[in-house]
MOPAC internal coordinates of N, CA, C and O (Angstrom, degrees):
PM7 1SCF
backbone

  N    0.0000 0     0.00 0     0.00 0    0    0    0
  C    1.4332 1     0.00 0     0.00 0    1    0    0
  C    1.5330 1   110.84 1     0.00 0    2    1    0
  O    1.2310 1   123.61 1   141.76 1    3    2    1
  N    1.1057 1   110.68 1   -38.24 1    3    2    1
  C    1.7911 1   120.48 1  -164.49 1    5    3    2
  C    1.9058 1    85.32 1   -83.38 1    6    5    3
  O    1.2310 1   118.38 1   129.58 1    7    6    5
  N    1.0640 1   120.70 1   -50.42 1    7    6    5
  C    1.7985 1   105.41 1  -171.43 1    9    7    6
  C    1.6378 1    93.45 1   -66.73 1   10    9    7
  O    1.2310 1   105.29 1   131.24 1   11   10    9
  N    1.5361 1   144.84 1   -48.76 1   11   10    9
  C    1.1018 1   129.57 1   176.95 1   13   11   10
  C    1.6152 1   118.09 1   -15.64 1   14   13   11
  O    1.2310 1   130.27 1   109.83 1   15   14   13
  N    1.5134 1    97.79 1   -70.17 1   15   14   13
  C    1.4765 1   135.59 1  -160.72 1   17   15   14
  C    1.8952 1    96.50 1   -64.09 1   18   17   15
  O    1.2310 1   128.75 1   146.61 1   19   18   17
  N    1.1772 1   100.75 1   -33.39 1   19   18   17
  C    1.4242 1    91.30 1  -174.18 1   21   19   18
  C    1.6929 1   101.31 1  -102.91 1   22   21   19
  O    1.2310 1   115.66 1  -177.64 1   23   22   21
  N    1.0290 1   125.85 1     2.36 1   23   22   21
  C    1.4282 1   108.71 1   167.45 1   25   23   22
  C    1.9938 1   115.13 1  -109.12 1   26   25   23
  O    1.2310 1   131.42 1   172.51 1   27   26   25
  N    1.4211 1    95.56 1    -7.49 1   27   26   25
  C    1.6468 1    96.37 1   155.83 1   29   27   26
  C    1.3255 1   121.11 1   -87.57 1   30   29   27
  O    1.2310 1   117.12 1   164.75 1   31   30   29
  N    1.3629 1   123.09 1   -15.25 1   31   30   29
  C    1.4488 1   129.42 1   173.14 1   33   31   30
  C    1.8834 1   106.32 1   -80.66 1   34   33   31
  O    1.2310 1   124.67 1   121.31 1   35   34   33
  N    1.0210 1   108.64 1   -58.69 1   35   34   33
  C    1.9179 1   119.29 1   167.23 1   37   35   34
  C    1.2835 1    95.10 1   -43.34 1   38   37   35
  O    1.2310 1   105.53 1   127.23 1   39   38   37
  N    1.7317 1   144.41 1   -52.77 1   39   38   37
  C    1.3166 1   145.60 1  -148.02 1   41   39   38
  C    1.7693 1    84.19 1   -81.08 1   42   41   39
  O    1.2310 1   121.35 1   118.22 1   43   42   41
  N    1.5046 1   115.03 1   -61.78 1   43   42   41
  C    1.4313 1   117.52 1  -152.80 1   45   43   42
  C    1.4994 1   111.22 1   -60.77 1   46   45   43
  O    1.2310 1   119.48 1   131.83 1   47   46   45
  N    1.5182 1   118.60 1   -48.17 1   47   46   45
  C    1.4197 1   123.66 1   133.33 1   49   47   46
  C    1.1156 1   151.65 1    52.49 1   50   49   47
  O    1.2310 1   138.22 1    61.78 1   51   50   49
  N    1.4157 1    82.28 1  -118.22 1   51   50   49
  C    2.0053 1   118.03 1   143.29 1   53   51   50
  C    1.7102 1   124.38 1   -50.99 1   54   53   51
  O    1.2310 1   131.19 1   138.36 1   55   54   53
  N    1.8011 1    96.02 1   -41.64 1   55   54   53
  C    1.2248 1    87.28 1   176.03 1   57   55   54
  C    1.6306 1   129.41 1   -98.07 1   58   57   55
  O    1.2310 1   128.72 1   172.86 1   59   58   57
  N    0.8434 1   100.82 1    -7.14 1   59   58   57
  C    2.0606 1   129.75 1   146.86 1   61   59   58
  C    1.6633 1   112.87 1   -41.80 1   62   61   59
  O    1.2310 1   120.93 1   111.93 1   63   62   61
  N    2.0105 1   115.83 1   -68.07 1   63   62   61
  C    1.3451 1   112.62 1  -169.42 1   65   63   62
  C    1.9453 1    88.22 1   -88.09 1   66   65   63
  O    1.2310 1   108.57 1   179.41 1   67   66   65
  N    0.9466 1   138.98 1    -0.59 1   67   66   65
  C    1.5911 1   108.73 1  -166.36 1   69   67   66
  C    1.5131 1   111.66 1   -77.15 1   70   69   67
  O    1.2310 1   117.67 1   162.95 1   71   70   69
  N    1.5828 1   122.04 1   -17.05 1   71   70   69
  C    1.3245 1   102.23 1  -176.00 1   73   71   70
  C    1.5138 1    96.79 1   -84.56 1   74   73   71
  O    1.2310 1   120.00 1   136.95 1   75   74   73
  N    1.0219 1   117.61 1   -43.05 1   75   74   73
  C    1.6343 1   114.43 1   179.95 1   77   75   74
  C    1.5506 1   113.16 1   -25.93 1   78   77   75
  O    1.2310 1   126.61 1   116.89 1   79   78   77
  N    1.5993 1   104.90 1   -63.11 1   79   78   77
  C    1.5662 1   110.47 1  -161.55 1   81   79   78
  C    1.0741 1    92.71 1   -77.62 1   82   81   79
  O    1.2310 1   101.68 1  -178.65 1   83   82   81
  N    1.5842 1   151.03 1     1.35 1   83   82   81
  C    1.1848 1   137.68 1   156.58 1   85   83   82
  C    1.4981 1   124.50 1   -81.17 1   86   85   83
  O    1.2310 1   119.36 1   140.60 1   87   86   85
  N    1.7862 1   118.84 1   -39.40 1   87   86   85
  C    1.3631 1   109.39 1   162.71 1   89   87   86
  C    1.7730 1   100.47 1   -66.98 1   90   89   87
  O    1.2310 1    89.12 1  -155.59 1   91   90   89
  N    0.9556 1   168.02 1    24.41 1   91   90   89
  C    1.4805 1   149.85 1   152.65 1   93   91   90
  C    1.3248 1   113.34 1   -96.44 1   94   93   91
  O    1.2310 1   119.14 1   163.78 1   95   94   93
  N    1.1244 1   119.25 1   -16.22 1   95   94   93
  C    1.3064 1   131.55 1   174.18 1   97   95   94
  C    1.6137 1   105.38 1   -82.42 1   98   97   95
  O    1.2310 1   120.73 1   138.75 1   99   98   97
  N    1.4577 1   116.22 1   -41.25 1   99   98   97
  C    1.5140 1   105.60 1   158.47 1  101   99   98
  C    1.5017 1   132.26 1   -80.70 1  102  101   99
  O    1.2310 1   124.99 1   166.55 1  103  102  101
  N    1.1577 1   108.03 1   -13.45 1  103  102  101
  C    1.5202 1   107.11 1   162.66 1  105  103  102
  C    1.7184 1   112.42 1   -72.61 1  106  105  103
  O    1.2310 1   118.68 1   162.23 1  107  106  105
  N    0.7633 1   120.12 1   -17.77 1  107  106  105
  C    1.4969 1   117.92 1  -159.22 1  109  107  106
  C    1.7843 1    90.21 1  -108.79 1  110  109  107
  O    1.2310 1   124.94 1   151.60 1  111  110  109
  N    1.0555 1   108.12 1   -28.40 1  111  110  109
  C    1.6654 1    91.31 1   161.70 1  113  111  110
  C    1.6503 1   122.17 1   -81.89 1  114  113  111
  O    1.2310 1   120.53 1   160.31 1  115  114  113
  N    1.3117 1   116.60 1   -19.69 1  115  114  113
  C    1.2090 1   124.98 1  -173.84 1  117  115  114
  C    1.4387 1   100.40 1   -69.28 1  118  117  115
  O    1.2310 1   113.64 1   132.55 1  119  118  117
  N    1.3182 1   129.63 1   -47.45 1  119  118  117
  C    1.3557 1   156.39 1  -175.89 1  121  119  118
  C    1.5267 1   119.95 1   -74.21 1  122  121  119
  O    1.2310 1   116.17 1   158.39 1  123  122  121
  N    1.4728 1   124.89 1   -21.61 1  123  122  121
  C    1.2129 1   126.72 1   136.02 1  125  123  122
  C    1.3454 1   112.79 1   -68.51 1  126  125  123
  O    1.2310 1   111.01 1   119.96 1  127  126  125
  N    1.4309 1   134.52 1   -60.04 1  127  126  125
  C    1.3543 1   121.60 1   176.34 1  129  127  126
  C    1.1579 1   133.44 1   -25.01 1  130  129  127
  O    1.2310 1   123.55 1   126.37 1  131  130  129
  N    1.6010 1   110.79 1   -53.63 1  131  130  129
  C    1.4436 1   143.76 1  -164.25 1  133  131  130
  C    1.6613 1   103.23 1   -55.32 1  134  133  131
  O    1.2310 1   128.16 1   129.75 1  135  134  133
  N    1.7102 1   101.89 1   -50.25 1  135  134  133
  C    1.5936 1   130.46 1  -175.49 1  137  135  134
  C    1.3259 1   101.47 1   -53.29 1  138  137  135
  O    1.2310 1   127.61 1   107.01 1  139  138  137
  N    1.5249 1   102.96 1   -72.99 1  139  138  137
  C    1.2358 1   122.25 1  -148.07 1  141  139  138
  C    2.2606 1   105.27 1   -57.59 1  142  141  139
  O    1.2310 1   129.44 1   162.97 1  143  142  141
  N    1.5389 1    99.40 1   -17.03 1  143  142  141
  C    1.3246 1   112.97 1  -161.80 1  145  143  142
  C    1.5383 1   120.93 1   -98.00 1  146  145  143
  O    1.2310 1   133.57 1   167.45 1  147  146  145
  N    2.2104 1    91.37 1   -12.55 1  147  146  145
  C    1.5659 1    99.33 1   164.86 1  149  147  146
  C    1.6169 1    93.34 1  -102.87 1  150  149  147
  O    1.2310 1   104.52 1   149.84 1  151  150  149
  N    1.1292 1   146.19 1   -30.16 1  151  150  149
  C    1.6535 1   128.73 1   165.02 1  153  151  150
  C    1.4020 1    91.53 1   -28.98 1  154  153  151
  O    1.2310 1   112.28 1    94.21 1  155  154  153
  N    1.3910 1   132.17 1   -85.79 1  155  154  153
  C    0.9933 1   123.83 1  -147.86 1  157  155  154
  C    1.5267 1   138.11 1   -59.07 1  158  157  155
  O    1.2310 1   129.79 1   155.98 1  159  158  157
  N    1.6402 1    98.73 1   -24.02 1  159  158  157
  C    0.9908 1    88.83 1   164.16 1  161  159  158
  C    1.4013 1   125.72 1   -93.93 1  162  161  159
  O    1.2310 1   115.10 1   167.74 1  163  162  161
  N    1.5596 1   126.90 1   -12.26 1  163  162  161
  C    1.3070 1   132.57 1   149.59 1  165  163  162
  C    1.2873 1   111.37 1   -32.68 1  166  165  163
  O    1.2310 1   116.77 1   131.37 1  167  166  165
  N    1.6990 1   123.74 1   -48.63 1  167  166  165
  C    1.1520 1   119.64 1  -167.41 1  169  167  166
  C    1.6667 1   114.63 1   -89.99 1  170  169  167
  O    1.2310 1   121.30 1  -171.68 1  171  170  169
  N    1.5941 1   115.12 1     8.32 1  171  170  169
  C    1.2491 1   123.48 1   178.23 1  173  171  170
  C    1.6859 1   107.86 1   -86.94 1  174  173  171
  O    1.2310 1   127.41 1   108.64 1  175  174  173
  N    1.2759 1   103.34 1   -71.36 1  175  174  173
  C    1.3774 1   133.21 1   173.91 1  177  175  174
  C    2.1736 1   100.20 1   -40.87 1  178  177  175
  O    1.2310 1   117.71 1   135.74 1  179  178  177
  N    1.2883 1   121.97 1   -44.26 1  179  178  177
  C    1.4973 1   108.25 1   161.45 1  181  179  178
  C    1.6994 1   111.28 1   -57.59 1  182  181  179
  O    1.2310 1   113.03 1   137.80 1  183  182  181
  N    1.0468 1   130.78 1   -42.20 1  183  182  181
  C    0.8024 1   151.00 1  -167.26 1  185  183  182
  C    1.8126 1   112.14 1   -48.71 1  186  185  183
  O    1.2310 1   122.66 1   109.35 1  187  186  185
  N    1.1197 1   112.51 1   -70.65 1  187  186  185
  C    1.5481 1   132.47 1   155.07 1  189  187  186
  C    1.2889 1   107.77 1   -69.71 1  190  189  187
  O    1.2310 1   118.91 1   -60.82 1  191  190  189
  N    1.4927 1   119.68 1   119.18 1  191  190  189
  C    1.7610 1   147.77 1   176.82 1  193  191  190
  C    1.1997 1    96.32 1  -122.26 1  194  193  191
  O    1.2310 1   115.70 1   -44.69 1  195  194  193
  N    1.1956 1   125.78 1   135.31 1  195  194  193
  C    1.2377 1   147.32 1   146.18 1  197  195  194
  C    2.1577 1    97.98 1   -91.66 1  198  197  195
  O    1.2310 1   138.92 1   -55.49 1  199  198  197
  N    1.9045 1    80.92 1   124.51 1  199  198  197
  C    1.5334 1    92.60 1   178.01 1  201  199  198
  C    1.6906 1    87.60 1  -131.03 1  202  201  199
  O    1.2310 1   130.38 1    -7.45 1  203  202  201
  N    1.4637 1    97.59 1   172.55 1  203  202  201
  C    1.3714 1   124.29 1   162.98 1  205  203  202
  C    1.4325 1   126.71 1   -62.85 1  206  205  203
  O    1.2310 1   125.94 1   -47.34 1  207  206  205
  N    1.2041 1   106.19 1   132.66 1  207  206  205
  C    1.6170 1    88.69 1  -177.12 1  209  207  206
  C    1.5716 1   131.00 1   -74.38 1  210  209  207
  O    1.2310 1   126.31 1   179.78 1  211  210  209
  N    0.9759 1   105.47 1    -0.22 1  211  210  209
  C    1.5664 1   110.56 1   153.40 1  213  211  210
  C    1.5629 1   134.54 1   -72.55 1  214  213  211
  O    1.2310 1   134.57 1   171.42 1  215  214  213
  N    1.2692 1    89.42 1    -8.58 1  215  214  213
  C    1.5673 1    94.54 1   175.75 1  217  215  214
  C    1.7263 1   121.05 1  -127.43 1  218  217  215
  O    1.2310 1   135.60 1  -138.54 1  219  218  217
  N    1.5700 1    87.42 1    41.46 1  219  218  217
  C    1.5286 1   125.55 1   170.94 1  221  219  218
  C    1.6754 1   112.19 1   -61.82 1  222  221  219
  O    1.2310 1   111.43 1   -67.36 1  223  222  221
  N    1.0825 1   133.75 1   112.64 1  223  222  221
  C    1.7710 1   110.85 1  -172.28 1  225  223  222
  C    1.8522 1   102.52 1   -50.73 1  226  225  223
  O    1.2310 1   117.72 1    -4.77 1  227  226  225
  N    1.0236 1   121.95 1   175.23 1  227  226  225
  C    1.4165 1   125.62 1  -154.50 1  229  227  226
  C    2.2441 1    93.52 1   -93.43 1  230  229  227
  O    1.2310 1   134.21 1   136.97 1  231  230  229
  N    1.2510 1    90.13 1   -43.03 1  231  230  229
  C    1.9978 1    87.39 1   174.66 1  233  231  230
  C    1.2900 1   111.06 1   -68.99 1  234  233  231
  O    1.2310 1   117.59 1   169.77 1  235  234  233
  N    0.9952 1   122.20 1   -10.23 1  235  234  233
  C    1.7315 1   117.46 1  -171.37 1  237  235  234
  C    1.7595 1    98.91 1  -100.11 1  238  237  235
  O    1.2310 1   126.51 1   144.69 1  239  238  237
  N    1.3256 1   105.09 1   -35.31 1  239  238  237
  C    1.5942 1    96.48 1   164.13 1  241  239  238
  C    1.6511 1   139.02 1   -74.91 1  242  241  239
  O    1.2310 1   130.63 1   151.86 1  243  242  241
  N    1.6590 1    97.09 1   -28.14 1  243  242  241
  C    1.2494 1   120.49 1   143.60 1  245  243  242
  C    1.6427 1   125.00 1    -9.62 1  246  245  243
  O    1.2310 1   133.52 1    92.63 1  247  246  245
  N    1.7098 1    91.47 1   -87.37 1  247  246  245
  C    1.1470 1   140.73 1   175.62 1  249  247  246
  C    1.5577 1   110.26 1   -35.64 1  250  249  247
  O    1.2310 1   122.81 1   123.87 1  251  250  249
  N    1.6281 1   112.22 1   -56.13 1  251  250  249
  C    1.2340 1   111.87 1  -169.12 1  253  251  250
  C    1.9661 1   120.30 1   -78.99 1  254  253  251
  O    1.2310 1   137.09 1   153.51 1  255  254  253
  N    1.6663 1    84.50 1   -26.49 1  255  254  253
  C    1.3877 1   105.92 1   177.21 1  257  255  254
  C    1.8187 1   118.70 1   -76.59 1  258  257  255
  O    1.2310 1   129.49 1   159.02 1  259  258  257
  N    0.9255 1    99.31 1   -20.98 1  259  258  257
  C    1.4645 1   105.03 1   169.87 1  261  259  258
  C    1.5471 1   121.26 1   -88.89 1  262  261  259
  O    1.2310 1   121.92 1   171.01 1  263  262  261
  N    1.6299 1   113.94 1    -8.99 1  263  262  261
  C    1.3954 1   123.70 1  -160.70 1  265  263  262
  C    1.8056 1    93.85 1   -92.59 1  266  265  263
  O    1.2310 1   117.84 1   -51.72 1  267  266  265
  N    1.5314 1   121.71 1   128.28 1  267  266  265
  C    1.2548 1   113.47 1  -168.69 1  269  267  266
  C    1.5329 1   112.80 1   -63.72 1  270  269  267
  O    1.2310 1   113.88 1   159.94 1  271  270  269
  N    1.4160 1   129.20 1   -20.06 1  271  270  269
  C    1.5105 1   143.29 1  -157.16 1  273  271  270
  C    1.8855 1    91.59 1   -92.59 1  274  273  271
  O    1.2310 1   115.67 1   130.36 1  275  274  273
  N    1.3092 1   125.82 1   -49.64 1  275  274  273
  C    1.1575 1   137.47 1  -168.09 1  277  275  274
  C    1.9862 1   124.74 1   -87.30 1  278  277  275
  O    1.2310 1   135.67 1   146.30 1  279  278  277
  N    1.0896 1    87.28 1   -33.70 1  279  278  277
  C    1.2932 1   115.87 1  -165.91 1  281  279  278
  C    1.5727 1   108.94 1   -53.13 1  282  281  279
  O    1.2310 1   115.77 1   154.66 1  283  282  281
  N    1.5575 1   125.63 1   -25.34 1  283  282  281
  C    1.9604 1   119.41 1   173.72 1  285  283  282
  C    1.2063 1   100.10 1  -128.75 1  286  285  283
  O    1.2310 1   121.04 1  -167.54 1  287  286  285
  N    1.5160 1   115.62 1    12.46 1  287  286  285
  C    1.6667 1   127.10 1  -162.95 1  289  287  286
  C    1.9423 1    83.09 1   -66.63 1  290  289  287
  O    1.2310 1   120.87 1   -30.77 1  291  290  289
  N    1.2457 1   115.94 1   149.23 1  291  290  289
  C    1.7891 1   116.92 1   133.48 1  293  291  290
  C    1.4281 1   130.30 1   -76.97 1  294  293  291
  O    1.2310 1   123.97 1   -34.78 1  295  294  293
  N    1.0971 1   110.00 1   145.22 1  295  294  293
  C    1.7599 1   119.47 1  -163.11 1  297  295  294
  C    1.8792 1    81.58 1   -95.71 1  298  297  295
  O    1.2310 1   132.98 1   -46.39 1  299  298  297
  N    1.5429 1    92.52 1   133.61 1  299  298  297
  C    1.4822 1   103.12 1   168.41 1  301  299  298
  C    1.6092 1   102.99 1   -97.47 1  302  301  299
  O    1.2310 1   121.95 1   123.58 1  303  302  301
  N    1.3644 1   113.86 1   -56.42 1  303  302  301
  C    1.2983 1   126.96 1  -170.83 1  305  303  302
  C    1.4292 1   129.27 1  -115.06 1  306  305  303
  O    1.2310 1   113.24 1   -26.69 1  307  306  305
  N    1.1462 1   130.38 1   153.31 1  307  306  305
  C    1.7142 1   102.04 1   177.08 1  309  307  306
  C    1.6176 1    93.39 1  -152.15 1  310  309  307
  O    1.2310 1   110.58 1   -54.87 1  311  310  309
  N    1.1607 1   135.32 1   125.13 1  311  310  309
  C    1.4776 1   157.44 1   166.31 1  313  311  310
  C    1.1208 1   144.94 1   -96.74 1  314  313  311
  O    1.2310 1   102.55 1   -71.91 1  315  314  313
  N    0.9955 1   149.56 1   108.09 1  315  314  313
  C    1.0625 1   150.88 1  -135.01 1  317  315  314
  C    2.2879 1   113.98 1  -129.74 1  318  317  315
  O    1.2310 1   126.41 1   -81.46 1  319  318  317
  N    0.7976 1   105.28 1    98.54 1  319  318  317
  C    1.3994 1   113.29 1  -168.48 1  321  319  318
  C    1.3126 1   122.37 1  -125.05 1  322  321  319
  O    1.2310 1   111.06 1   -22.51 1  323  322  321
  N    1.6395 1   134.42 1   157.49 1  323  322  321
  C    1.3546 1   123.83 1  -173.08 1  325  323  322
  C    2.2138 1    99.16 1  -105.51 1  326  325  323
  O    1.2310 1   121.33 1   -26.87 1  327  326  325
  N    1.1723 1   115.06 1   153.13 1  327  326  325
  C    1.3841 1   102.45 1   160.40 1  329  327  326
  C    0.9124 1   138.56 1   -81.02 1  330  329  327
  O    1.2310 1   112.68 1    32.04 1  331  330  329
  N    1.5413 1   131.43 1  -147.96 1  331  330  329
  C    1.4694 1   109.69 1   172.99 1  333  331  330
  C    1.4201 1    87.13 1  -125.05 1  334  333  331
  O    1.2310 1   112.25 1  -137.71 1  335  334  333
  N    1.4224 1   132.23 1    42.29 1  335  334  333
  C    1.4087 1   141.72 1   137.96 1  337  335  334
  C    1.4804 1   121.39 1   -88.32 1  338  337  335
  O    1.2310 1   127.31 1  -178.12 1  339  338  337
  N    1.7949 1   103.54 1     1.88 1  339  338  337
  C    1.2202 1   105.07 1  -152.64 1  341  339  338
  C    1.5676 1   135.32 1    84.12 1  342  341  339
  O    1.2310 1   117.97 1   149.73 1  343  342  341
  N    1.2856 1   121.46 1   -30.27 1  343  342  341
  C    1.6721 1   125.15 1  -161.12 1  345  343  342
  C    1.5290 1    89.14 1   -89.83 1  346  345  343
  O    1.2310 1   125.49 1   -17.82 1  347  346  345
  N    1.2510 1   107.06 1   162.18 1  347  346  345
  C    1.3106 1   123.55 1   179.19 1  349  347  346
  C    1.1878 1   115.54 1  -103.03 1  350  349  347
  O    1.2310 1   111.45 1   -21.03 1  351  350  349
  N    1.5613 1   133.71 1   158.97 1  351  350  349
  C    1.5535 1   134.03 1  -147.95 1  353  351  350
  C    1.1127 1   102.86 1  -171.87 1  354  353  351
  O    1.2310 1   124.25 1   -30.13 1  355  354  353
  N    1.5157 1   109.45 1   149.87 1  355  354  353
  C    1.5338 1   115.18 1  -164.46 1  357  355  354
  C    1.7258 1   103.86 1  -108.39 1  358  357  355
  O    1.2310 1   105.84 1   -60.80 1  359  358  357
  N    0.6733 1   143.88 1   119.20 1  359  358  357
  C    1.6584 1   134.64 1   155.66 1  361  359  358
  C    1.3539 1   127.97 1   -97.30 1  362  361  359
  O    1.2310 1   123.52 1   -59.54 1  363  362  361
  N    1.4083 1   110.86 1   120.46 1  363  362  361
  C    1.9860 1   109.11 1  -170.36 1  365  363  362
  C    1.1638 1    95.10 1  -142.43 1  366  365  363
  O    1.2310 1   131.98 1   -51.70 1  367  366  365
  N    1.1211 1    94.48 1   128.30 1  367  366  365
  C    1.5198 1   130.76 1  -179.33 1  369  367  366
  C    2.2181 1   105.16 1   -90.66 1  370  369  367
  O    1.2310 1   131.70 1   -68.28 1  371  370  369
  N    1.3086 1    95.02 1   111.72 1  371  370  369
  C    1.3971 1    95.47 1  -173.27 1  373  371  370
  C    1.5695 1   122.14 1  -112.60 1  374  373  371
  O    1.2310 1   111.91 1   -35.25 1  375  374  373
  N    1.1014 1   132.86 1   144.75 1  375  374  373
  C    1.5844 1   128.98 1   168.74 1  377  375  374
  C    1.2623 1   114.10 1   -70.11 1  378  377  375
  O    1.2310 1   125.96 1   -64.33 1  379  378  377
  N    1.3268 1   106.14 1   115.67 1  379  378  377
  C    1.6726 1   111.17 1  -171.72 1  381  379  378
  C    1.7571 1    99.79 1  -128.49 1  382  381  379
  O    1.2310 1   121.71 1   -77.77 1  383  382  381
  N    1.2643 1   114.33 1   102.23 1  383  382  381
  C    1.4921 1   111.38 1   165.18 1  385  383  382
  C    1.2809 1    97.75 1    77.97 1  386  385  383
  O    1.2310 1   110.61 1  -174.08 1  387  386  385
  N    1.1431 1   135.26 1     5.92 1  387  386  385
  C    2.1197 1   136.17 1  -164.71 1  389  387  386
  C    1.8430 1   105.57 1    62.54 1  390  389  387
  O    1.2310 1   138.79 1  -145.27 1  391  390  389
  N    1.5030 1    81.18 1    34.73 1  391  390  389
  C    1.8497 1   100.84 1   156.82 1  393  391  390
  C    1.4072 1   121.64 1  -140.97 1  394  393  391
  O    1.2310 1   131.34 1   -41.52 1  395  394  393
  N    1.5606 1    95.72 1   138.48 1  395  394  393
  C    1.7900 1   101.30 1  -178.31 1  397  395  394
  C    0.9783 1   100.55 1   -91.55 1  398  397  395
  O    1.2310 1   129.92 1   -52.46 1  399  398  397
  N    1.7730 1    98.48 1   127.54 1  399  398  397
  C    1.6466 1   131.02 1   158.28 1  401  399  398
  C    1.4429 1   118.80 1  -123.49 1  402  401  399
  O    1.2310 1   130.19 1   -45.30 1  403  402  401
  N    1.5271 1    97.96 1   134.70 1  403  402  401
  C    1.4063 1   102.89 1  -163.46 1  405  403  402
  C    1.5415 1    87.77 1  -129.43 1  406  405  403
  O    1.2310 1   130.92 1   -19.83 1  407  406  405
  N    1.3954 1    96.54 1   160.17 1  407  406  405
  C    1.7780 1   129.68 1  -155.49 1  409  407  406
  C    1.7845 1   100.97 1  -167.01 1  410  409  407
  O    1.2310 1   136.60 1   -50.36 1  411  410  409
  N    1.8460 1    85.46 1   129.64 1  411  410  409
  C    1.4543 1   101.57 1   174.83 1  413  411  410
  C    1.6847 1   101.16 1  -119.12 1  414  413  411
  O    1.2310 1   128.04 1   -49.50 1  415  414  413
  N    1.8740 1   102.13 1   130.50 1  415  414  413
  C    1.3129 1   105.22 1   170.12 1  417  415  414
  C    1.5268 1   110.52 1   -95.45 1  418  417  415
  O    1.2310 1   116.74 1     6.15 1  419  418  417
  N    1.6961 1   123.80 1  -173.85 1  419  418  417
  C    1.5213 1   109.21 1   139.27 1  421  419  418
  C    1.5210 1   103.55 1  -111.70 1  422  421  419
  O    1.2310 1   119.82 1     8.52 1  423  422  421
  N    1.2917 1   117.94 1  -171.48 1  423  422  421
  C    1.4650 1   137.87 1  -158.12 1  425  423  422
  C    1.9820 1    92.30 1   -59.52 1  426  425  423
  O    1.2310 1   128.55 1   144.64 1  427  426  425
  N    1.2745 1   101.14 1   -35.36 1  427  426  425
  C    1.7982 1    92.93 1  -179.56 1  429  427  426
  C    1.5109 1   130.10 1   -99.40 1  430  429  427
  O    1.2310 1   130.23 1  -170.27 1  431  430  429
  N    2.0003 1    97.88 1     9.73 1  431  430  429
  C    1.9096 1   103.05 1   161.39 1  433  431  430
  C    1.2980 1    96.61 1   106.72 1  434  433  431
  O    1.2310 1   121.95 1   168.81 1  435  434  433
  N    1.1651 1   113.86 1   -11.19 1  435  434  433
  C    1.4345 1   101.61 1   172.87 1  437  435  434
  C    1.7492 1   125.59 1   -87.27 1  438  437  435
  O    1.2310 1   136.19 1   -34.56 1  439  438  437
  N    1.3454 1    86.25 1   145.44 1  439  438  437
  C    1.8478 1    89.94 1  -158.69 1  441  439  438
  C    1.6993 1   108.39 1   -81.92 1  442  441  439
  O    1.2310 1   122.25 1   -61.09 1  443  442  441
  N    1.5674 1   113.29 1   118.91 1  443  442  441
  C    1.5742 1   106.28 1  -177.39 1  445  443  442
  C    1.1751 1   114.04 1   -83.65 1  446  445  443
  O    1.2310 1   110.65 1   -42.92 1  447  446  445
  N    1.2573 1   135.18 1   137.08 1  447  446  445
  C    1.4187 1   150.21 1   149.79 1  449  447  446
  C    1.0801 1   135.38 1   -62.04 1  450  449  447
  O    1.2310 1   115.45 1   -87.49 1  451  450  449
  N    1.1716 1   126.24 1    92.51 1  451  450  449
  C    1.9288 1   134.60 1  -167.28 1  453  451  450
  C    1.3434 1    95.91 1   -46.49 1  454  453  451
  O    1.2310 1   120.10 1   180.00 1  455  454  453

């Protein structure tokens, strides 16, 4: 009688804490998510530098100066970012006509195409 009593109480129990340890198990994934989703964008935002335009690599200025659309334009902005190939890429935002035009090089002047 007494093991009865104690294995419906052990049964009742179990079935008492199981929803619990199941919502904590979803909080704690929600909460890695949450993490894992400002890393990334921490790790986006390093990613994109805004530099000076003098410290443009020398082919990418090349590049822009030889391009007939770009070439007497003024540089408003100039950026500096990695892809998601990895390679790094310039983005400058230029005064064209008292319109912004923007152009992405890579590190060797060549102009990327979205």
């Amino acid at each position: 009688m007494k093991t009865k009593l104690m294995t419906t109480g052990i049964l009742i129990l179990g079935l008492a804490t199981a929803p619990m340890l199941a919502m904590s198990n979803t909080l704690d994934v929600t909460a890695i998510e949450s993490n894992f989703t400002q890393e990334q964008e921490k790790q986006d935002k390093q990613d994109k530098v805004k530099i000076e335009k003098e410290n443009l690599p020398q082919a990418v200025r090349d590049a822009f100066k030889k391009d007939e659309k770009t070439g007497k334009e003024e540089i408003k902005e100039a950026w500096q970012m990695r892809g998601e190939d990895g390679k790094m890429y310039y983005a400058i935002k230029f005064d064209h006509n008292g319109k912004e035009m923007s152009k992405k090089y890579d590190a060797t002047g060549k102009e990327k195409k979205d």
